[in-house]
C-alpha positions in Angstrom: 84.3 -36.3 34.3 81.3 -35.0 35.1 80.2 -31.6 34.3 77.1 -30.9 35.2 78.3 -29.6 39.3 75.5 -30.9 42.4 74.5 -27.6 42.9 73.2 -27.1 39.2 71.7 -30.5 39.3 69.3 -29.4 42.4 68.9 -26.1 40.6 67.9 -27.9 37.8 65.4 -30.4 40.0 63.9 -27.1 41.8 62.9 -25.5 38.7 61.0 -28.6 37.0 59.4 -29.0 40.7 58.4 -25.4 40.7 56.8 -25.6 37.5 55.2 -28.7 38.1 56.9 -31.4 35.8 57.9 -34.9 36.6 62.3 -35.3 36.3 62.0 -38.6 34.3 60.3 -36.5 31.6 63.8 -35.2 31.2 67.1 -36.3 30.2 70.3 -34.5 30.5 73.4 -35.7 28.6 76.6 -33.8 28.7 79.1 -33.1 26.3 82.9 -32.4 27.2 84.6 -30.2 24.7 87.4 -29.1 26.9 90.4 -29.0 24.3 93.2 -31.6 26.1 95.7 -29.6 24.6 94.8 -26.2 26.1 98.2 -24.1 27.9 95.3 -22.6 29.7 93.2 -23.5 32.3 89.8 -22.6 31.9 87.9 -25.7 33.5 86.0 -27.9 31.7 83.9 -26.7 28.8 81.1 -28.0 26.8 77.1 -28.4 26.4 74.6 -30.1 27.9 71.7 -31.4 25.8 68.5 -31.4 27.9 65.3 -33.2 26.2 62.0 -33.9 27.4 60.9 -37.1 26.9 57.1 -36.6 26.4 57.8 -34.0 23.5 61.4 -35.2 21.8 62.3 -31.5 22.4 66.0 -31.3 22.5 67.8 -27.6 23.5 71.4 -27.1 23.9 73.0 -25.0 26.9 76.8 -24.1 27.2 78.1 -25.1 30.4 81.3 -24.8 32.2 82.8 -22.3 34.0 80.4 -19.7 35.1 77.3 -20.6 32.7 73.8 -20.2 34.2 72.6 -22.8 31.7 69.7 -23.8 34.3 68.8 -19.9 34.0 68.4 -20.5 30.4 66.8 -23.3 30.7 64.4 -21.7 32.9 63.5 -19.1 30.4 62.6 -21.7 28.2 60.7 -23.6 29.9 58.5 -21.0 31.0 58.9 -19.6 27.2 57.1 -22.8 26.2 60.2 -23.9 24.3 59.4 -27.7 25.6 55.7 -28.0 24.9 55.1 -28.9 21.3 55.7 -32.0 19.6 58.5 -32.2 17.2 
């Protein structure tokens, strides 16, 4: 399942259109770590990795129920976080 919702994917999109930057210099690859066992029901949990291509930088976001990870993600990217070479 997926966990990344539409609305955060076009959030996402928007924000490397406003700053400029091409979407296949990014990848986005999700990590489920909802526990299966859970009595409660909190939604799917986990991270999404996002990397741009042209550096190899890799950062981490939380995402599942009410994370702003494309907020964070934001931040960084304006931060620089994405810009050097690893």
């Amino acid at each position: 399942m997926k966990l990344i919702e539409p609305d955060e994917q076009r959030a996402f999109l928007a924000v490397l259109q406003h700053n400029g930057l091409a979407e296949h210099d990014f990848e986005l690859a999700e990590t489920d770590t909802t526990d299966p066992k859970g009595d409660e029901n909190f939604g799917l949990q986990g991270y999404v990795a996002v990397t741009r291509r042209s550096t190899r930088v890799t950062r981490e976001y939380p995402i599942g129920y009410e994370t702003d990870w494309v907020e964070h993600f934001s931040k960084d990217l304006g931060a620089g976080a994405f810009d050097k070479l690893e």
